[in-house]
C-alpha positions in Angstrom: 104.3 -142.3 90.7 101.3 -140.8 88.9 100.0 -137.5 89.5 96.9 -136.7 88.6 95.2 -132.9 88.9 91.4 -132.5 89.1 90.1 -129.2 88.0 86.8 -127.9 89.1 85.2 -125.4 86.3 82.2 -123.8 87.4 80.1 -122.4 84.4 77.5 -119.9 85.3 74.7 -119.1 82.6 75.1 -116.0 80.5 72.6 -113.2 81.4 69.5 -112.9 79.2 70.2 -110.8 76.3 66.9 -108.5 76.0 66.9 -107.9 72.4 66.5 -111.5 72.3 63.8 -111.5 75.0 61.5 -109.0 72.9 62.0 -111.0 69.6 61.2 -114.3 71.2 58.0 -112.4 72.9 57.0 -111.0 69.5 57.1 -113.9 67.9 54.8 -115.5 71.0 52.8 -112.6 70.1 52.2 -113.8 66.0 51.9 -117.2 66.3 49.6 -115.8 68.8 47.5 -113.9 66.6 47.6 -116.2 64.2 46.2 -119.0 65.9 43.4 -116.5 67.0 43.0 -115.8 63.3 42.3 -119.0 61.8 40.2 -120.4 64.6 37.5 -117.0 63.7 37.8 -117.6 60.2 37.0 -121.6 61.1 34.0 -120.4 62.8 32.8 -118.4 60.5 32.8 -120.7 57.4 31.1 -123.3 59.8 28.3 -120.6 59.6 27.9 -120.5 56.0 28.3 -124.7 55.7 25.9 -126.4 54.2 25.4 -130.3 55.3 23.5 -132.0 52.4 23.3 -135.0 54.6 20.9 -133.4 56.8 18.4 -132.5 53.8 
């Protein structure tokens, strides 16, 4: 005679911590800005390129 015992554990997510919520949007927020940053400078050095080929 073998008994066996199934146990049912229901595991519910922990609640968002919002310290954690405000770092992970402030760091959204500089990678952001940073992206947003080097695509201006891009543009602007495009402006001041000068293609020798074309001469």
């Amino acid at each position: 005679m073998d008994s066996t015992t199934t146990v049912v554990v229901q595991v519910e997510p922990a609640p968002p911590n919002p310290e954690h919520i405000e770092d992970i949007s402030m760091l959204f927020g500089l990678f952001l800005v940073a992206a947003v940053v080097i695509a201006c400078a891009r543009g602007l050095l495009n402006l001041f390129r000068v293609d020798h080929a074309k001469d």
